[in-house]
DRENNU-766597 format. One record per residue (C-alpha): residue number from 1; residue in one letter; chain; z negated, x, y negated. Coordinates in steps of 0.1 Angstrom, whole numbers, plus 2048, in hexadecimal, padded with zeros to 3 digits. Each point is the difference from the previous one (the first is absolute). Layout:
% DRENNU-766597
+-----+-----+-------+-----+-----+-----+
!   n ! res ! chain !   w !   u !   v !
+-----+-----+-------+-----+-----+-----+
! NUM !   A !     A !   Z !   X !   Y !
...
+-----+-----+-------+-----+-----+-----+
END
This chain:
% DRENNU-766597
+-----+-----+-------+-----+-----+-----+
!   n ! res ! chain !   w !   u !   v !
+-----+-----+-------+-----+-----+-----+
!   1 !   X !     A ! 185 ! C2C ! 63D !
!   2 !   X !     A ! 7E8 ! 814 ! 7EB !
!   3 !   X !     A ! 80E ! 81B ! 7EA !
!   4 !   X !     A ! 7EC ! 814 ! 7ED !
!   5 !   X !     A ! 816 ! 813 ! 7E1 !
!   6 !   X !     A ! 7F6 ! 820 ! 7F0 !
!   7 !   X !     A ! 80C ! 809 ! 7DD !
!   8 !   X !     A ! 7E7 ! 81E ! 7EE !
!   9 !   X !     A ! 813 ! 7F8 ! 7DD !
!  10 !   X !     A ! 7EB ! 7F4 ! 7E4 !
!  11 !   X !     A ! 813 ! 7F6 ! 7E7 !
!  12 !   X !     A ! 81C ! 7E1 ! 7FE !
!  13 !   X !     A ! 81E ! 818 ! 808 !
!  14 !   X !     A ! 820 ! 7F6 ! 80E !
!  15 !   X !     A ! 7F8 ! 801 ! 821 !
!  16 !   X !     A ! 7E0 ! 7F1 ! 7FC !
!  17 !   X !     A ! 80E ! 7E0 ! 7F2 !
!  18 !   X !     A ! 819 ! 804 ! 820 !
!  19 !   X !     A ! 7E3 ! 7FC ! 818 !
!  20 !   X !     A ! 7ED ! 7E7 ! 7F0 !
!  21 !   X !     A ! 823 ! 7E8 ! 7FE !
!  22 !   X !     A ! 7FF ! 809 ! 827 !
!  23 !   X !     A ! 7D9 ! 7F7 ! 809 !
!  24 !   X !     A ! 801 ! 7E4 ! 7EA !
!  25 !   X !     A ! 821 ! 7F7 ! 812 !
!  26 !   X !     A ! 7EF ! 806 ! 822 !
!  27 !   X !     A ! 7E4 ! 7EE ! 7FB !
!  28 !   X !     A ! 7E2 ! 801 ! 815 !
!  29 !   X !     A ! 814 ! 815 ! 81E !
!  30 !   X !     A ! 7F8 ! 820 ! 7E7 !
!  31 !   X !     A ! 7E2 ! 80D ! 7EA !
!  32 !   X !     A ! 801 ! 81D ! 7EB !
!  33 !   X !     A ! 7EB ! 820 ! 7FD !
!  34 !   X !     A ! 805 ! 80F ! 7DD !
!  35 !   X !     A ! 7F7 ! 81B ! 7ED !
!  36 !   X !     A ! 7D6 ! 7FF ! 7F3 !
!  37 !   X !     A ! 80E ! 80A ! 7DE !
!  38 !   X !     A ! 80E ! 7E1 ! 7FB !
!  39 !   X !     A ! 811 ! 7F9 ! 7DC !
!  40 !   X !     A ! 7F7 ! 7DF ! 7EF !
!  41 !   X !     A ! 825 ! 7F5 ! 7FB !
!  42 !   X !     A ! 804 ! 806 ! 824 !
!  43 !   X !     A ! 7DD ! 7F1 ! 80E !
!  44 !   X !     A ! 80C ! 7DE ! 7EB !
!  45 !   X !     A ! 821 ! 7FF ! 813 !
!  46 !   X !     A ! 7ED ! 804 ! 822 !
!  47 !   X !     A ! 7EA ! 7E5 ! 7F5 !
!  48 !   X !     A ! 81D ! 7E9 ! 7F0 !
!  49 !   X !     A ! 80F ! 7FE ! 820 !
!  50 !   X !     A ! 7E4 ! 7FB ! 815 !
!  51 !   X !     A ! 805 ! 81B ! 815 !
!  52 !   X !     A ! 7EC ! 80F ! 81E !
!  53 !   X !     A ! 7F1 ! 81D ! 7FB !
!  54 !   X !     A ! 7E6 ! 816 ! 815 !
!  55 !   X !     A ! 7F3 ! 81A ! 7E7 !
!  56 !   X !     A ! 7ED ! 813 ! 81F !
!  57 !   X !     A ! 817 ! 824 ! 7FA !
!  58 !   X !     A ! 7FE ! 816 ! 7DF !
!  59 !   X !     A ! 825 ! 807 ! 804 !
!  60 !   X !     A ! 7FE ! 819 ! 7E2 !
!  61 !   X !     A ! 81E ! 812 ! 800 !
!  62 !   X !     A ! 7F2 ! 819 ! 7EC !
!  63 !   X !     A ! 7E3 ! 808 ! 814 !
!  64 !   X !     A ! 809 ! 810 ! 81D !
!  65 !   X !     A ! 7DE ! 805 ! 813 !
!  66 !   X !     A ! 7FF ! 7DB ! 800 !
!  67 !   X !     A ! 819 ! 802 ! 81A !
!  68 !   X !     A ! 7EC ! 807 ! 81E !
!  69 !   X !     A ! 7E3 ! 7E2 ! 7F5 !
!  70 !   X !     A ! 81C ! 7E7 ! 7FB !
!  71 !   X !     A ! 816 ! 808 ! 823 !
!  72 !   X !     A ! 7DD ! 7FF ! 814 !
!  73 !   X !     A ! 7F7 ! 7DE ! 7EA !
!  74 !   X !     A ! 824 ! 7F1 ! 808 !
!  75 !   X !     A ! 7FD ! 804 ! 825 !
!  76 !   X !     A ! 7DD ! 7EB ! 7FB !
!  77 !   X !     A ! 80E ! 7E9 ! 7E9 !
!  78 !   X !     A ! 81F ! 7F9 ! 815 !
!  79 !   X !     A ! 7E9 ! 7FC ! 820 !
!  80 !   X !     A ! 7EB ! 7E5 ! 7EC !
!  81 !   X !     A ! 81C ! 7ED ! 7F1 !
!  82 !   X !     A ! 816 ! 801 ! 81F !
!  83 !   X !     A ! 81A ! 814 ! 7E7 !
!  84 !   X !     A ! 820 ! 7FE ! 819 !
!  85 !   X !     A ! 816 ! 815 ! 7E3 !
!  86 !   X !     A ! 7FB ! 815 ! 7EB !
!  87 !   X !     A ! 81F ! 802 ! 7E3 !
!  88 !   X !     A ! 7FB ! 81E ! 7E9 !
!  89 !   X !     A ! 80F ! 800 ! 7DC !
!  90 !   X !     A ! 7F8 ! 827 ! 7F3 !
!  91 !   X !     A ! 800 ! 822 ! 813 !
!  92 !   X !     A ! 7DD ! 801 ! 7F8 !
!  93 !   X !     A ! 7F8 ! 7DE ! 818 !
!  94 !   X !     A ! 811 ! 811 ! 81B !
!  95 !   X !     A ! 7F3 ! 81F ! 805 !
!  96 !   X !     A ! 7E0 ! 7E9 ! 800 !
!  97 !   X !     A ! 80E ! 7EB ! 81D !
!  98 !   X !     A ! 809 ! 821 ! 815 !
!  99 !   X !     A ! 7E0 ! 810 ! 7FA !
! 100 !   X !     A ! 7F1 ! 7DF ! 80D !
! 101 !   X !     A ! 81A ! 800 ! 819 !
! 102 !   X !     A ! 7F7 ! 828 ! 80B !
! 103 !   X !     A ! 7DD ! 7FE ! 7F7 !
! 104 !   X !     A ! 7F0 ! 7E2 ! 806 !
! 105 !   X !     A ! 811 ! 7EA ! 817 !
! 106 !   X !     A ! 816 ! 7ED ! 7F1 !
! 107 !   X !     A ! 80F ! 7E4 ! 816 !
! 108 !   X !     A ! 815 ! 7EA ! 7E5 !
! 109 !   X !     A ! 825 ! 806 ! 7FC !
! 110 !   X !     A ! 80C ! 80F ! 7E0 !
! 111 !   X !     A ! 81D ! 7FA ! 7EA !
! 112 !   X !     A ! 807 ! 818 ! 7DD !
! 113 !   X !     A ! 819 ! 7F3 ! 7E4 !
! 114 !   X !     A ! 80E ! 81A ! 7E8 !
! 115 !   X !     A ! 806 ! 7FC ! 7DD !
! 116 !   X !     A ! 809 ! 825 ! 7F8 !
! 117 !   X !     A ! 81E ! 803 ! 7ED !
! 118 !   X !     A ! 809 ! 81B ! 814 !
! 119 !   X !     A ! 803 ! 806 ! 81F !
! 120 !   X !     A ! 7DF ! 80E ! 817 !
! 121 !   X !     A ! 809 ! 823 ! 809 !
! 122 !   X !     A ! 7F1 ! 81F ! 805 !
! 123 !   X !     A ! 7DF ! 809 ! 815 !
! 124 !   X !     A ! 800 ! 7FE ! 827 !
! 125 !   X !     A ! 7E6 ! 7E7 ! 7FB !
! 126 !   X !     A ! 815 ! 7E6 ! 7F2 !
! 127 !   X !     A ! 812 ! 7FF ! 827 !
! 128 !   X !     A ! 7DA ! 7FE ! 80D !
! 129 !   X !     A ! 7F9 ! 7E5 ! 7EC !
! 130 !   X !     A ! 822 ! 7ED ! 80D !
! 131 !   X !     A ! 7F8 ! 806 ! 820 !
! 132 !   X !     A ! 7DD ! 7EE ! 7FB !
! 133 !   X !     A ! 808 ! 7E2 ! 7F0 !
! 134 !   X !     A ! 811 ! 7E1 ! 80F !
! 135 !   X !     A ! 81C ! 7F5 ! 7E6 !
! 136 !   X !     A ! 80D ! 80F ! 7DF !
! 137 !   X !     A ! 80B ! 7EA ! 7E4 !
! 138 !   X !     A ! 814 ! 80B ! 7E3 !
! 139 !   X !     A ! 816 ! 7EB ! 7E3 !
! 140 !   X !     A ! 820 ! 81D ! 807 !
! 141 !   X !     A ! 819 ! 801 ! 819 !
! 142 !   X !     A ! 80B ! 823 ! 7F1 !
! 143 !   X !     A ! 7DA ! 80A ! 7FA !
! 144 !   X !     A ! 7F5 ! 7F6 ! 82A !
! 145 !   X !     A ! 821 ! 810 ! 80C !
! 146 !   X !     A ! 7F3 ! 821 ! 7F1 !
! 147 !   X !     A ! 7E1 ! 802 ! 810 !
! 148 !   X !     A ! 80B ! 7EF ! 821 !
! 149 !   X !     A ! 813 ! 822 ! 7FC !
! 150 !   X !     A ! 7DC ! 815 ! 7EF !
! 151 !   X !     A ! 7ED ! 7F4 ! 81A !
! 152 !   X !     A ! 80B ! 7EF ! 81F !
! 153 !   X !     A ! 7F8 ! 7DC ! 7F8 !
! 154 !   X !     A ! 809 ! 7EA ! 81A !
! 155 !   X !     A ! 81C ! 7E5 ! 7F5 !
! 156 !   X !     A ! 7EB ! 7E5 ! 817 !
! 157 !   X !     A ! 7DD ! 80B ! 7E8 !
! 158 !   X !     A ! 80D ! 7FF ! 7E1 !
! 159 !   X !     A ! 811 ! 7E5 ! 7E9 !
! 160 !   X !     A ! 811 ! 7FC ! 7DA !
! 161 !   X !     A ! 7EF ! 7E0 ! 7EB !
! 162 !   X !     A ! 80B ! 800 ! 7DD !
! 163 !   X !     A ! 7E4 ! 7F5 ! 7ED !
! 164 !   X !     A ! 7F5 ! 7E1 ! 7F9 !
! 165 !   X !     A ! 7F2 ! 7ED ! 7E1 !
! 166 !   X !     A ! 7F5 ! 7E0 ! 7F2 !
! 167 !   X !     A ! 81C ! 7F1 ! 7E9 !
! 168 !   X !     A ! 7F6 ! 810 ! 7DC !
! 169 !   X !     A ! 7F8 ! 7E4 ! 7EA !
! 170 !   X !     A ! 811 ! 805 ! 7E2 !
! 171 !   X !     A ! 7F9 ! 7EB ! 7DF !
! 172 !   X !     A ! 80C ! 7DD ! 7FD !
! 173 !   X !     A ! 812 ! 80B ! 7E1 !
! 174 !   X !     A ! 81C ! 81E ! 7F8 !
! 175 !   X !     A ! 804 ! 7F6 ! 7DC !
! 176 !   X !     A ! 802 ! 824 ! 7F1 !
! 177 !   X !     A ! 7FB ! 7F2 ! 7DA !
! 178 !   X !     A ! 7D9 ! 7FA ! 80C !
! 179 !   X !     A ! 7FE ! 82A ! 805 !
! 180 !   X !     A ! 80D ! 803 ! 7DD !
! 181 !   X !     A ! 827 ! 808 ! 80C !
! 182 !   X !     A ! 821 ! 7F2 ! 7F6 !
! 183 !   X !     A ! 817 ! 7F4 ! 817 !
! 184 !   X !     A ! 81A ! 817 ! 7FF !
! 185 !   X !     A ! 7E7 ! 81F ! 805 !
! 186 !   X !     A ! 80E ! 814 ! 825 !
! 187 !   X !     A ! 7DD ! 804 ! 810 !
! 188 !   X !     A ! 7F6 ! 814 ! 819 !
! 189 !   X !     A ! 7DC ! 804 ! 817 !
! 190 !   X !     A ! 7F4 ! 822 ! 813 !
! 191 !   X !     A ! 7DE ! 7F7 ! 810 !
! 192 !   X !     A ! 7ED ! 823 ! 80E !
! 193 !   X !     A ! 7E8 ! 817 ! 7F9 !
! 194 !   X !     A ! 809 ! 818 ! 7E9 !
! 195 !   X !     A ! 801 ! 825 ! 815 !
! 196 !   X !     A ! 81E ! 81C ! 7FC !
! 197 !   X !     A ! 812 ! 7FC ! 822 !
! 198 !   X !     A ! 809 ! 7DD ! 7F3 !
! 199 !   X !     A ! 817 ! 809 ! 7EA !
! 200 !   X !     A ! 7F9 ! 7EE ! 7E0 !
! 201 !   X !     A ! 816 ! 81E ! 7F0 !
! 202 !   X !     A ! 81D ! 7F0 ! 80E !
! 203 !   X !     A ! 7FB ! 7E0 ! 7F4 !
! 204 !   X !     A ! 7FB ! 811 ! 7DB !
! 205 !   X !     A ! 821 ! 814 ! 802 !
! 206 !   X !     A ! 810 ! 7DE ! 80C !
! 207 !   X !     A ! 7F4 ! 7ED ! 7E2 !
! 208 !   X !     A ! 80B ! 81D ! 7EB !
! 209 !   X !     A ! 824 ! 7FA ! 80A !
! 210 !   X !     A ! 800 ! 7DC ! 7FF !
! 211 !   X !     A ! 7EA ! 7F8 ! 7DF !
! 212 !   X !     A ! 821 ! 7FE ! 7EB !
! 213 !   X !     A ! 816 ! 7E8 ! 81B !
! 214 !   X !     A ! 7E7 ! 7ED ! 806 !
! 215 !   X !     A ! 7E6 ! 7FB ! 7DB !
! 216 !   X !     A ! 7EA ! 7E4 ! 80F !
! 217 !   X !     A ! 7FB ! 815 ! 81F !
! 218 !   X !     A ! 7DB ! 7FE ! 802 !
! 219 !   X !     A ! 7EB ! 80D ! 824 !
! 220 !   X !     A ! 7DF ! 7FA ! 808 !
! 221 !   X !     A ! 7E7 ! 81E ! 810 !
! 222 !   X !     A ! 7E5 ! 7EE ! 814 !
! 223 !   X !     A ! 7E9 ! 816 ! 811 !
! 224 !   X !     A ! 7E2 ! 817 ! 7F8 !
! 225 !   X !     A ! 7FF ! 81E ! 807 !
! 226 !   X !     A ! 7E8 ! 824 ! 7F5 !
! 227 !   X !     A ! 823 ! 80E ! 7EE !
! 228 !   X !     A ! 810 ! 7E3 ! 7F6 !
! 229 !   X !     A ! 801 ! 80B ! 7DB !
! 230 !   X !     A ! 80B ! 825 ! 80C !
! 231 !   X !     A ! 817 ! 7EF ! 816 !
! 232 !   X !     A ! 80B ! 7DC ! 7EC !
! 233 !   X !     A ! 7F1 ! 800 ! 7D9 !
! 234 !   X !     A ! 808 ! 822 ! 7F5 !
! 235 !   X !     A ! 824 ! 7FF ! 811 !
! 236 !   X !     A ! 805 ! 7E5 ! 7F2 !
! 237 !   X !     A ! 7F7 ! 7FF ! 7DC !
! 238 !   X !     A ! 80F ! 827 ! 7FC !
! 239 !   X !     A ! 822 ! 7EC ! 80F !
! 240 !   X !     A ! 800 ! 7E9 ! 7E5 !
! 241 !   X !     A ! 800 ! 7E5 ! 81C !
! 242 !   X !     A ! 7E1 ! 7EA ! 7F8 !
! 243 !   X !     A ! 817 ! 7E4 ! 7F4 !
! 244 !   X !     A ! 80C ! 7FE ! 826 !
! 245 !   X !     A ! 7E9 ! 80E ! 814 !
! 246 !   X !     A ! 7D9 ! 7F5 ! 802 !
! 247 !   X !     A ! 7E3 ! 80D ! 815 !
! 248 !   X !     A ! 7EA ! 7E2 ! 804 !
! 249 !   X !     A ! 7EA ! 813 ! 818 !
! 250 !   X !     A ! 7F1 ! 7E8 ! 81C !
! 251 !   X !     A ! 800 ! 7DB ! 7FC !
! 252 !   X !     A ! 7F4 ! 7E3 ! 813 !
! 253 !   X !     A ! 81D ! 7ED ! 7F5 !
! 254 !   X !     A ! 818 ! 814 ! 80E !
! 255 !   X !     A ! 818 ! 7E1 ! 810 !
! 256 !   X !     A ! 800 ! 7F0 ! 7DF !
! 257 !   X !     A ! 817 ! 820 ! 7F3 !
! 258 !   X !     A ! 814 ! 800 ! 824 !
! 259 !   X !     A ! 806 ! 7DE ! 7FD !
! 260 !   X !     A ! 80F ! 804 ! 7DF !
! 261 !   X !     A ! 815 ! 820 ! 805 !
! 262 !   X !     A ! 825 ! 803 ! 805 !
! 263 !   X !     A ! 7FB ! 81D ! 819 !
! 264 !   X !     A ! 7E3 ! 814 ! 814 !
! 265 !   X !     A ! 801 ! 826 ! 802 !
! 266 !   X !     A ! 7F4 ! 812 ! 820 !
! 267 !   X !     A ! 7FE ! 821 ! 7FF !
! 268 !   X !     A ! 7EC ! 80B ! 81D !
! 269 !   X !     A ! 7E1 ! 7FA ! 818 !
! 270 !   X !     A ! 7E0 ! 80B ! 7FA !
! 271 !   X !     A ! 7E5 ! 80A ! 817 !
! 272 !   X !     A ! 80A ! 7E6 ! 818 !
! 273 !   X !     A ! 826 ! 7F8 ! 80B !
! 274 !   X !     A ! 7FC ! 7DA ! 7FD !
! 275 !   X !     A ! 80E ! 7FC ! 7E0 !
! 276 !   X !     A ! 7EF ! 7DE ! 7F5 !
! 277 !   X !     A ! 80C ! 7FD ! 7D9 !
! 278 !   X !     A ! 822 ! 802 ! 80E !
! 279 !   X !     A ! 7FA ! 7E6 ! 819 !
! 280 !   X !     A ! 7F1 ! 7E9 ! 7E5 !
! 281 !   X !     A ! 81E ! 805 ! 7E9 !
! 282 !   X !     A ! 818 ! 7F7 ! 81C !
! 283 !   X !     A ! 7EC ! 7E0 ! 80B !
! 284 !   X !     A ! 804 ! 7F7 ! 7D6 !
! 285 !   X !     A ! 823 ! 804 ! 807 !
! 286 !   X !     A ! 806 ! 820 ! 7E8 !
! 287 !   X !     A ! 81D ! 818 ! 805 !
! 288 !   X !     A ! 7EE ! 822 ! 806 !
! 289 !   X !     A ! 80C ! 822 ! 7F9 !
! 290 !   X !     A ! 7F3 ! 813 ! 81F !
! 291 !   X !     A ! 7FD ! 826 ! 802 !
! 292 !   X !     A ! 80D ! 806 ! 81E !
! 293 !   X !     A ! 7E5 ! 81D ! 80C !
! 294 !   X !     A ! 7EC ! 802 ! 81E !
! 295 !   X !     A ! 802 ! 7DF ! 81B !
! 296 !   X !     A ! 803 ! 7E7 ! 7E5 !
! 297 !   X !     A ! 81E ! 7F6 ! 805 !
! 298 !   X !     A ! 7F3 ! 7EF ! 823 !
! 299 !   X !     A ! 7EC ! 7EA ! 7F3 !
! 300 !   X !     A ! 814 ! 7F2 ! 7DE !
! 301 !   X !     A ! 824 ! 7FA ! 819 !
! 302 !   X !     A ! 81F ! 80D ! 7F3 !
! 303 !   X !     A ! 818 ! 7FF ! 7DD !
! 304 !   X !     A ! 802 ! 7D9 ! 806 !
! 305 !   X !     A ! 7DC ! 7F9 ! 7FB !
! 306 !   X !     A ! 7F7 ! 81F ! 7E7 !
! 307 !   X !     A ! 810 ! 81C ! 7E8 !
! 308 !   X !     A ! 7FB ! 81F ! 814 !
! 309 !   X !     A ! 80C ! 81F ! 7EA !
! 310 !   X !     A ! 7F5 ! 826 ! 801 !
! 311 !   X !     A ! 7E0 ! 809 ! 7F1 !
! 312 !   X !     A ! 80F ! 80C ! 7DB !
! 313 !   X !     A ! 804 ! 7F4 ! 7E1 !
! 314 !   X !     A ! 823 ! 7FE ! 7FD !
! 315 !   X !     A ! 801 ! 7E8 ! 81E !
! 316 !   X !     A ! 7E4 ! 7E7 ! 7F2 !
! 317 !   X !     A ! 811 ! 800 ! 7E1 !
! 318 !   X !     A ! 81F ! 7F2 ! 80F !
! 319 !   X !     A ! 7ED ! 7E8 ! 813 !
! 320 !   X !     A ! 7EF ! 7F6 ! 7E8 !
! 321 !   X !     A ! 820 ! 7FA ! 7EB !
! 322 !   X !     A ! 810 ! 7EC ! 81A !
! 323 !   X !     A ! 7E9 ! 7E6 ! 800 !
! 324 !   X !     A ! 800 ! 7FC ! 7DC !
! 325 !   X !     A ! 823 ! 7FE ! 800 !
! 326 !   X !     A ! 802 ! 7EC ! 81E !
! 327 !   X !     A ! 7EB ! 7E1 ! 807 !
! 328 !   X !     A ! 80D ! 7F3 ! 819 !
! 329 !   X !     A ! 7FB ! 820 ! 814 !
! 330 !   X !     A ! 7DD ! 801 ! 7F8 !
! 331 !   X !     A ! 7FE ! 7D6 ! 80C !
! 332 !   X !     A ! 80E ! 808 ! 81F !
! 333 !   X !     A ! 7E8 ! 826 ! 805 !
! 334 !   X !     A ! 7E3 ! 7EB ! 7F8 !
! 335 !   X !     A ! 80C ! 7E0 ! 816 !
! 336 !   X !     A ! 805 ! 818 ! 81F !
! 337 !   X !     A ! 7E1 ! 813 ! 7F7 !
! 338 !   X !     A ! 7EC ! 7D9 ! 805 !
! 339 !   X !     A ! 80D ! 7F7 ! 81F !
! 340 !   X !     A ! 7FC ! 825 ! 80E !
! 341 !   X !     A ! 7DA ! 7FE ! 7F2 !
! 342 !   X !     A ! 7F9 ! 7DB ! 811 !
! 343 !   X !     A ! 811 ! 80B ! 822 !
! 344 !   X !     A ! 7F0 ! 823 ! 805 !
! 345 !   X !     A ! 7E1 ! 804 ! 7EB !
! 346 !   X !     A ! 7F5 ! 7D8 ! 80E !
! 347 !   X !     A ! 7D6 ! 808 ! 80A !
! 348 !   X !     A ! 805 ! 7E1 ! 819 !
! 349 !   X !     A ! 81D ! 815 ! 815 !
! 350 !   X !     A ! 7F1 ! 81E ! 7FE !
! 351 !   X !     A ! 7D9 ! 7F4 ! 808 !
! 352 !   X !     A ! 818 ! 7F1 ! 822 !
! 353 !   X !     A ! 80C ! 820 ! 805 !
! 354 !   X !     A ! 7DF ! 814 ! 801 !
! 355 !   X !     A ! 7F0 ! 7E3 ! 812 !
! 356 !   X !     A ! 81C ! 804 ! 81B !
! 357 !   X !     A ! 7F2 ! 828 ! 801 !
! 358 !   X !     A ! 7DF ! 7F6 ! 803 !
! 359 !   X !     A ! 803 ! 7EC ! 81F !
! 360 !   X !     A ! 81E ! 818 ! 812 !
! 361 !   X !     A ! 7E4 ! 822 ! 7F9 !
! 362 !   X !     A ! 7E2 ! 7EB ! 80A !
! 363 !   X !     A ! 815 ! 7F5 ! 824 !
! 364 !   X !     A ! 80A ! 820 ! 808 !
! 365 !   X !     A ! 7FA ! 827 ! 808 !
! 366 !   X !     A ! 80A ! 81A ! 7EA !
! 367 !   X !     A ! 819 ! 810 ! 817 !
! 368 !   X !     A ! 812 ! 7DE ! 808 !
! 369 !   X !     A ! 822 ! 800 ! 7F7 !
! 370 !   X !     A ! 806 ! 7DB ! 7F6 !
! 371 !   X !     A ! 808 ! 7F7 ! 7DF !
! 372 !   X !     A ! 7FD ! 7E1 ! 7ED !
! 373 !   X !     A ! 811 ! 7E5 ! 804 !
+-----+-----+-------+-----+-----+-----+
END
């Protein structure tokens, strides 16, 4: 079967390194068409895992002229690669595909995974666009009953995977006193990019309640971000928190600080719904303190495998306290949080899953009610 998968993303984001762990996963039933505007971090990872790729579409998101060039050079391209499917990873890739398919001819079957971390409401077109391709993937249950509901999505066309990675590979050592930290120091990890709707605030008020309970409370800010000192530094130097609180920006070694941490803070998705850091933190076996905002709470499981509190200070504070005071509650969170990870977020199951897609949309017509087996 020959898949051809669009992606018009150019850096090494979240879902990126979610559909490079699939094609590499795949293997040679997929190639991939990404963005022109490749990244260097990102074209290394392509190349590390000697991936497919067919660079014949611009696929620049931000260029919207390109749009009618690339749909008439897909339907060539699939024509001369015997393309059978096309998946599409970004709203931009499918509005290529249905132009193709309007415009030019199209024959190939299509398939579009979401990664919003909302749901896709709104314009009339959005039920056109349903109505056009052959199966919808999304990693919510919660998230695809909404727009089943939005936009007459077919249960029979459309599907929940929750995404897949590689397992993280974490240092070989988590002996703290090699970062400079004593034993008995309660640390903590947030891994995101620093932006206002995530809440960092929270996580300052938190420490603010907690710094005298818990001295050796010490959390680690790894992210970048355009206002992470308006956001992070300033915050936290005018708080008097810098003993406990750092803002290390972004860092390559960012698994070497989750492996050493007590605990993992998520506070909530970014662009994309996928919530990677958090999957890596559960696969480390760290008890996380979830935000429970938005459809997150479908892919991390339940209060067994995560903390799930509201989104205020008050309630990470206690969180936080309890698994200081508490270890054998966090060994068990983080335990749970393991096996969850292996079970659900296993690339090998959900490559099987997609494949089993692959061959149910290529065998049959759009309006056929069968389902998979």
């Amino acid at each position: 079967m020959n898949v051809l998968h669009l992606f018009s993303e150019s850096k090494l984001t979240g879902p990126a390194r979610l559909i490079i762990d699939l094609c590499e996963n795949l293997g040679f039933t997929s190639q991939l068409n990404l963005s022109s505007r490749l990244n260097d971090q990102l074209s290394s990872e392509i190349n590390k895992r000697n991936i497919r790729t067919l660079q014949e579409l611009e696929l620049n998101k931000r260029k919207f002229i390109s749009i009618f060039a690339d749909a008439k050079k897909l339907s060539e391209t699939s024509r001369r690669n015997q393309i059978q499917i096309v998946h599409c990873h970004h709203t931009h890739d499918l509005v290529v595909c249905l132009v193709a398919k309007l415009l030019n001819n199209l024959k190939t079957k299509i398939i579009f995974t979401s990664y919003h971390k909302k749901a896709l409401k709104g314009p009339f077109i959005w039920r056109l666009a349903f109505s056009l391709i052959d199966y919808y993937i999304t990693y919510s249950k919660n998230k695809l009953s909404l727009e089943r509901k939005f936009h007459g999505i077919k249960n029979h066309r459309s599907a929940v995977i929750l995404p897949g990675m590689t397992t993280p590979i974490a240092p070989a050592t988590s002996d703290r006193t090699n970062f400079g930290f004593n034993k008995k120091d309660f640390i903590g990890v947030i891994i995101m990019r620093v932006q206002k709707y995530r809440k960092f605030d929270t996580v300052i008020n938190a420490v603010k309640l907690l710094k005298e309970k818990i001295p050796n409370l010490k959390i680690f800010l790894l992210g970048r971000g355009t206002k992470i000192d308006e956001l992070a530094k300033i915050p936290i130097s005018e708080n008097n928190l810098s003993d406990n609180i750092t803002a290390l920006g972004y860092r390559p070694d960012y698994l070497d600080y989750l492996k050493i941490s007590d605990f993992f803070i998520y506070t909530s998705p970014g662009s994309d719904g996928t919530c990677r850091a958090l999957r890596e933190a559960m696969f480390l076996g760290k008890p996380s303190i979830v935000f429970n905002t938005g459809f997150t709470q479908d892919i991390c499981g339940d209060s067994n495998t995560v903390i799930l509190i509201k989104p205020n200070h008050n309630s990470l504070a206690t969180a936080i306290y309890s698994l200081y005071k508490d270890r054998d509650l966090a060994d068990l969170i983080g335990a749970n949080s393991k096996s969850f990870a292996e079970e659900n977020y296993n690339i090998n199951n959900q490559s099987s899953k997609f494949k089993e897609i692959y061959c149910h949309v290529k065998s049959t017509r759009r309006n056929d009610k069968s389902r998979i087996a």
